[in-house]
C-alpha positions in Angstrom: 0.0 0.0 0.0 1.1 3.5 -0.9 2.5 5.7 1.8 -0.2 8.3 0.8 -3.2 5.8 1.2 -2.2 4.7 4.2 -1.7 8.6 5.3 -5.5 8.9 4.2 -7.1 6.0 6.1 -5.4 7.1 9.1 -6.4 10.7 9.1 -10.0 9.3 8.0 -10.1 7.0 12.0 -8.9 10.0 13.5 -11.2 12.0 12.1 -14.2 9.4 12.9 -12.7 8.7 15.7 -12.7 12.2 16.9 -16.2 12.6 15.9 -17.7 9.5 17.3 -15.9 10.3 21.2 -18.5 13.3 21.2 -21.5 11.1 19.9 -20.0 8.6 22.7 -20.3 11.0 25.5 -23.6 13.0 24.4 -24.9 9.2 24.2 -23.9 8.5 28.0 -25.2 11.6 29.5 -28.7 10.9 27.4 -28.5 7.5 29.3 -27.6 8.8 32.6 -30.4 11.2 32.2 -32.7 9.0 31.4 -31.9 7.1 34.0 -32.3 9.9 36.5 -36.1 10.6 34.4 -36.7 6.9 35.2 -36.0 7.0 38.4 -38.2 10.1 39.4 -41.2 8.8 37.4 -40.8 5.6 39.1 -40.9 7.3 42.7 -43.7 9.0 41.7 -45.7 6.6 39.8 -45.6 4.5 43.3 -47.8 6.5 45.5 -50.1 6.9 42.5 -49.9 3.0 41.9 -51.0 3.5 45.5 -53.9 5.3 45.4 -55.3 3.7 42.0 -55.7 0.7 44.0 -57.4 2.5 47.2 -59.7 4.5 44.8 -60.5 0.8 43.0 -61.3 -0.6 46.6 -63.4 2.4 47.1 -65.2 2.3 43.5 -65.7 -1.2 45.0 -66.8 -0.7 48.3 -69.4 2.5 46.7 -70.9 -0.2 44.8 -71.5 -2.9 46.9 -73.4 0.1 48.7 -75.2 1.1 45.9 -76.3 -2.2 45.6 -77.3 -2.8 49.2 -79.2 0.1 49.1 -81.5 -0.5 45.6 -82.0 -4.2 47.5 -83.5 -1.9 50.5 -85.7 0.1 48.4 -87.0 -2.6 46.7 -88.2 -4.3 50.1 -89.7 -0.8 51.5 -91.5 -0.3 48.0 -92.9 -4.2 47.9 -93.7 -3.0 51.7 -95.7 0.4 50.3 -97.4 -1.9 47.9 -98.3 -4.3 50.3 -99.8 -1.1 52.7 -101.5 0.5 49.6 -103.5 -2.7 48.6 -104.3 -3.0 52.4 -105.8 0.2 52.5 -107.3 0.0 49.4 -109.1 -3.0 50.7 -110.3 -1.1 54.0 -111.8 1.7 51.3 -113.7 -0.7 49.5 -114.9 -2.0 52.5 -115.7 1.3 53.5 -117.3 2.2 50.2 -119.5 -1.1 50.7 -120.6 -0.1 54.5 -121.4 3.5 53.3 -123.6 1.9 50.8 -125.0 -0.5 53.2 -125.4 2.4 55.3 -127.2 4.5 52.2 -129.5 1.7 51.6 -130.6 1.2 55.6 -131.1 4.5 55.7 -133.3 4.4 52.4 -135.1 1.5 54.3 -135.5 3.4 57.3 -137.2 6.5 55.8 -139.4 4.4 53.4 -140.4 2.5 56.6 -141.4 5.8 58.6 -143.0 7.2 55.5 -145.6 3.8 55.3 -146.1 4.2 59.0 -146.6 7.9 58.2 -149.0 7.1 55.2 -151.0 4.0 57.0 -151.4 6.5 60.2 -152.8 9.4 58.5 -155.0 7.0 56.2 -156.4 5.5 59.2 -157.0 9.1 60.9 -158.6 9.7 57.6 -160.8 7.2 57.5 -161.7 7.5 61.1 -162.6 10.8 60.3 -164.6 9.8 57.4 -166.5 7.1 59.7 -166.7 9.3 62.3 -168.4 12.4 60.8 
């Protein structure tokens, strides 16, 4: 090989070589950095971790609750129907003895008016007798 060429390829590694020690060291402080970043996020993604978890339980307990409760006001509303077809009942049965009551009533004032009628047709006709 020519003194020249060999002159060449050496100035060409040291100039790569020169250029790829700053790409070197830019490339191990990114690394360290992201290292450090890592590091942070992981200390803070932690507590978060942390309190997804808790909140989860929570969603979990909330609706467990939920459900407990919509169980209770089913029962009180079967309850309310139970109570409204109760009195219901006791306002028919009321609406019967009122007409019960209507009709004795009836009764009663068409009994007084035939005592009324026979007692005055049998003044009247003692009268007519009479006379």
């Amino acid at each position: 090989m020519q003194p020249w060429v060999q002159t060449v390829l050496v100035a060409c590694v040291v100039v790569l070589t020169a250029a790829a020690v700053p790409v070197l060291l830019a490339l191990r402080r990114t690394v360290r950095r992201a290292e450090t970043v890592l590091t942070i996020v992981e200390q803070e993604l932690r507590p978060l971790i942390g309190q997804a978890h808790a909140l989860t339980e929570d969603v979990r307990t909330l609706t467990r609750e939920a459900k407990d409760e919509i169980e209770r006001v089913g029962i009180v509303t079967e309850r309310v129907n139970a109570v409204a077809d109760g009195v219901g009942r006791a306002v028919n049965g009321l609406a019967g003895l009122t007409r019960a009551g209507q009709l004795i009533g009836v009764a009663a004032g068409l009994k007084k008016g035939f005592d009324v009628f026979v007692a005055r047709f049998a003044k009247a006709q003692g009268d007519h007798h009479g006379g």
